[in-house]
BAFI-3210 file (N, C-alpha, C; in Angstrom, 3 decimals, decimal comma, padded with zeros to 6 digits):
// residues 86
n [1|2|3|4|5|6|7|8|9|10|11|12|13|14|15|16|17|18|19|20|21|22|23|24|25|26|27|28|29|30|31|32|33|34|35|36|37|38|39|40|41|42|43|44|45|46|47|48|49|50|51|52|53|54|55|56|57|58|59|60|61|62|63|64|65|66|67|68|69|70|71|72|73|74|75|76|77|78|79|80|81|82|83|84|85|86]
n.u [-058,749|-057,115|-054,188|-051,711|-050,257|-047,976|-046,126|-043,799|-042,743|-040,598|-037,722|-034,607|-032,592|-033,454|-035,835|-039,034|-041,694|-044,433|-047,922|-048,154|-049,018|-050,163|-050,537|-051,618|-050,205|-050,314|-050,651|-052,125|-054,441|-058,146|-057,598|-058,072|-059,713|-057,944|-056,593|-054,174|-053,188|-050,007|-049,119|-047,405|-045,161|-044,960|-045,946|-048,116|-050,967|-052,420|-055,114|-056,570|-055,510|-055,190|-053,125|-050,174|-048,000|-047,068|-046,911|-046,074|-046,976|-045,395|-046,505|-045,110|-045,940|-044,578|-045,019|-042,843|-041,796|-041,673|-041,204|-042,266|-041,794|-044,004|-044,078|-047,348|-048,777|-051,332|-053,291|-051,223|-048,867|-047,044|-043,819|-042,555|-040,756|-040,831|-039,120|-038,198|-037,433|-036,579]
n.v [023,320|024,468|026,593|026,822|029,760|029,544|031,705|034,300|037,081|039,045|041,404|042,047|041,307|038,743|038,948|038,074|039,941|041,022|041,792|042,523|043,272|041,671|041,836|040,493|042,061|041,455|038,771|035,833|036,340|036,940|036,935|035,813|038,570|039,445|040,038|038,892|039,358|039,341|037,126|036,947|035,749|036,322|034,838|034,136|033,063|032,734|030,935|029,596|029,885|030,411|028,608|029,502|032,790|034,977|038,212|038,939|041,340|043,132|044,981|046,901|047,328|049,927|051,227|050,037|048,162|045,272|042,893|039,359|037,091|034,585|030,795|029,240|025,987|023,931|022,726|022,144|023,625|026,320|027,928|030,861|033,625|037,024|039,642|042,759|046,276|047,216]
n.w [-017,758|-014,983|-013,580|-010,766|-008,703|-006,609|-003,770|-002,630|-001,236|-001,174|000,762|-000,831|001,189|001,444|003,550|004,685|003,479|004,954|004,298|001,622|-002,028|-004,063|-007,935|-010,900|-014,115|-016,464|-018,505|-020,642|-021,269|-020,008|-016,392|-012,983|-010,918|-008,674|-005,950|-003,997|-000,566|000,937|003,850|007,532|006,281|004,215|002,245|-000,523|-002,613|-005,829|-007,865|-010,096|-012,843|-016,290|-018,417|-019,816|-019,431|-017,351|-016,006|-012,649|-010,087|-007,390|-004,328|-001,852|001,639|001,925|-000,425|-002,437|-005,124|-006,974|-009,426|-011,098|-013,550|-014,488|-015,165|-016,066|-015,778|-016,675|-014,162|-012,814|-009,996|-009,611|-008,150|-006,914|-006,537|-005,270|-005,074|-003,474|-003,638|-001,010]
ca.u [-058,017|-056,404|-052,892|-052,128|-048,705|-047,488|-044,904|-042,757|-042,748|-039,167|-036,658|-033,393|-031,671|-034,365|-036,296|-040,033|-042,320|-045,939|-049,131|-047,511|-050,581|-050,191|-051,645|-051,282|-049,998|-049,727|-050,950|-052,029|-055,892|-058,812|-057,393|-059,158|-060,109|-057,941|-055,058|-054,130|-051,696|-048,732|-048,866|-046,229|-043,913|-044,479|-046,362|-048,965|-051,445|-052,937|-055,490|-057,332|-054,707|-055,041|-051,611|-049,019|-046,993|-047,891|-046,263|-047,002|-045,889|-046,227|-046,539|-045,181|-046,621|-044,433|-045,500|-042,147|-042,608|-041,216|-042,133|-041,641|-042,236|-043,940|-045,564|-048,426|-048,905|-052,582|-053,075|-049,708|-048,414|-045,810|-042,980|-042,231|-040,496|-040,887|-038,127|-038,601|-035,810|-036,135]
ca.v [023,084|025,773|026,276|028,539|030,244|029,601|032,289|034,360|038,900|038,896|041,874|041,925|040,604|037,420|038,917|038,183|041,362|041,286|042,836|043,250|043,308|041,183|041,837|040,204|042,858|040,772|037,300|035,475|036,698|037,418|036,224|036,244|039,758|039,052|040,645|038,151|040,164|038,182|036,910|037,434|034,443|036,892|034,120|034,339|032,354|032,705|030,069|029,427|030,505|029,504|028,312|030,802|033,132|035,767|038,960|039,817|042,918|042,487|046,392|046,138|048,666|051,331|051,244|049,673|047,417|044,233|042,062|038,359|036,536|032,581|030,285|028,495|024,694|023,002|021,421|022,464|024,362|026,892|028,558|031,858|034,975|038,443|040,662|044,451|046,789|047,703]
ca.w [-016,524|-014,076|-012,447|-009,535|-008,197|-004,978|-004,149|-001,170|-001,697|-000,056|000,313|-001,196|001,749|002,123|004,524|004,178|003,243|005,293|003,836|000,165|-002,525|-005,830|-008,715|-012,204|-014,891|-018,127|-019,056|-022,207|-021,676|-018,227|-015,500|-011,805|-010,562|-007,221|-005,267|-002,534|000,606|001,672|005,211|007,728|005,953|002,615|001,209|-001,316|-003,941|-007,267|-008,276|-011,526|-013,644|-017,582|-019,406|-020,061|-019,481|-016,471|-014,906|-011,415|-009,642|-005,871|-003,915|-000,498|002,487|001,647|-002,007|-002,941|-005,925|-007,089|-010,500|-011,704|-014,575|-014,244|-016,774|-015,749|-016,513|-016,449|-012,898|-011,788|-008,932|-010,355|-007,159|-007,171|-005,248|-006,097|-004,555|-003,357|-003,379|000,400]
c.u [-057,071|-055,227|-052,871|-050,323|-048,915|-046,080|-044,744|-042,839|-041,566|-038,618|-035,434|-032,675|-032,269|-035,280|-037,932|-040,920|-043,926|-046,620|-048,380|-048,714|-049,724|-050,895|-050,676|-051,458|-050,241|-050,051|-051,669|-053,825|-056,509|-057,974|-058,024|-059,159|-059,437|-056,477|-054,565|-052,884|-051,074|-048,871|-047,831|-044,959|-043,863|-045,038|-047,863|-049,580|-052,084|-053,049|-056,014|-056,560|-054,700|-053,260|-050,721|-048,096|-047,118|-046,678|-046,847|-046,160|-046,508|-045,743|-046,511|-045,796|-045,968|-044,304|-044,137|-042,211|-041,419|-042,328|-041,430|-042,935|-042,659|-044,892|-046,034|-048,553|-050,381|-052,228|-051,710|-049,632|-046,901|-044,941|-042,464|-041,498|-040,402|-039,975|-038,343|-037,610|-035,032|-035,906]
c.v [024,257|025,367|027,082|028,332|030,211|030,360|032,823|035,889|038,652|040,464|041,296|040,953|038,721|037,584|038,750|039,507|040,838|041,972|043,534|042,353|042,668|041,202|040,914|041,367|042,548|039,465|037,189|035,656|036,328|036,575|037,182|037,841|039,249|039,595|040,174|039,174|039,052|038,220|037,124|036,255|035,273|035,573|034,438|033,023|032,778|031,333|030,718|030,138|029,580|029,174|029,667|031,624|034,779|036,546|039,461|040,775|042,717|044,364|046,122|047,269|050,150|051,485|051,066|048,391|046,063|043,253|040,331|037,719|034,957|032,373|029,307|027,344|024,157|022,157|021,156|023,384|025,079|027,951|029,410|033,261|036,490|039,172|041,975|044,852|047,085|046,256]
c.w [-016,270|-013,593|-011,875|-009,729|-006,689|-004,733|-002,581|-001,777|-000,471|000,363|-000,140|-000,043|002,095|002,799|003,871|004,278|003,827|004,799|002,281|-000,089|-003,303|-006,528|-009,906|-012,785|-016,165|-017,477|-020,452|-022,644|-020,017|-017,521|-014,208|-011,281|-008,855|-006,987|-004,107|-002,089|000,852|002,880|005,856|007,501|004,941|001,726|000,765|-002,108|-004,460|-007,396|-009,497|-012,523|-015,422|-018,206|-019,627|-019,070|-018,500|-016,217|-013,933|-010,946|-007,903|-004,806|-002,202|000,740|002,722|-000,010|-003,247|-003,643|-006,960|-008,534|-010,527|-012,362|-014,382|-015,171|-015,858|-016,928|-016,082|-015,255|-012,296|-010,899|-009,361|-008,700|-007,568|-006,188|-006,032|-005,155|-004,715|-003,325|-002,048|000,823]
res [x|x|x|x|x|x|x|x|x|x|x|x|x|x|x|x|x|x|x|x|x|x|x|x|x|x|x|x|x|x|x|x|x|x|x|x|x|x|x|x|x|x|x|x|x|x|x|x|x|x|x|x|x|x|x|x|x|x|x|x|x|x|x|x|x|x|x|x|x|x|x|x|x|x|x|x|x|x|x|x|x|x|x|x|x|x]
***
């Protein structure tokens, strides 16, 4: 059994970031071959995620770059925001 991330690629001040890439950097072994873009709310998902303990890095359209750390629970839905510096 799989969990996903449901998350937000913000700036600093809150604002939401459009067309930022995510990738996974680090987890606890394969995970999906997939780089979902953030819409213009800055939201994102990651499905089929195994257990653990993930870093994503989310690259926004001027190749300013933003990480966070989330653990994945079996058949859970884990919330997340990744913050850019601009």
């Amino acid at each position: 059994m799989t969990g996903s991330v449901k998350g937000r690629v913000l700036t600093r001040e809150r604002m939401p970031v459009a067309g930022a890439t995510v990738f996974i950097v680090k987890g606890p072994g394969p995970a999906p071959d997939i780089a979902p873009i953030s819409d213009d709310s800055g939201r994102f998902v990651l499905d089929g995620l195994g257990e653990g303990t993930y870093t994503l890095r989310a690259f926004g359209p001027a190749q300013e770059a933003g990480e966070a750390s989330v653990s994945i629970h079996a058949g859970s839905v884990t919330n997340t925001e990744i913050v850019l510096p601009k």
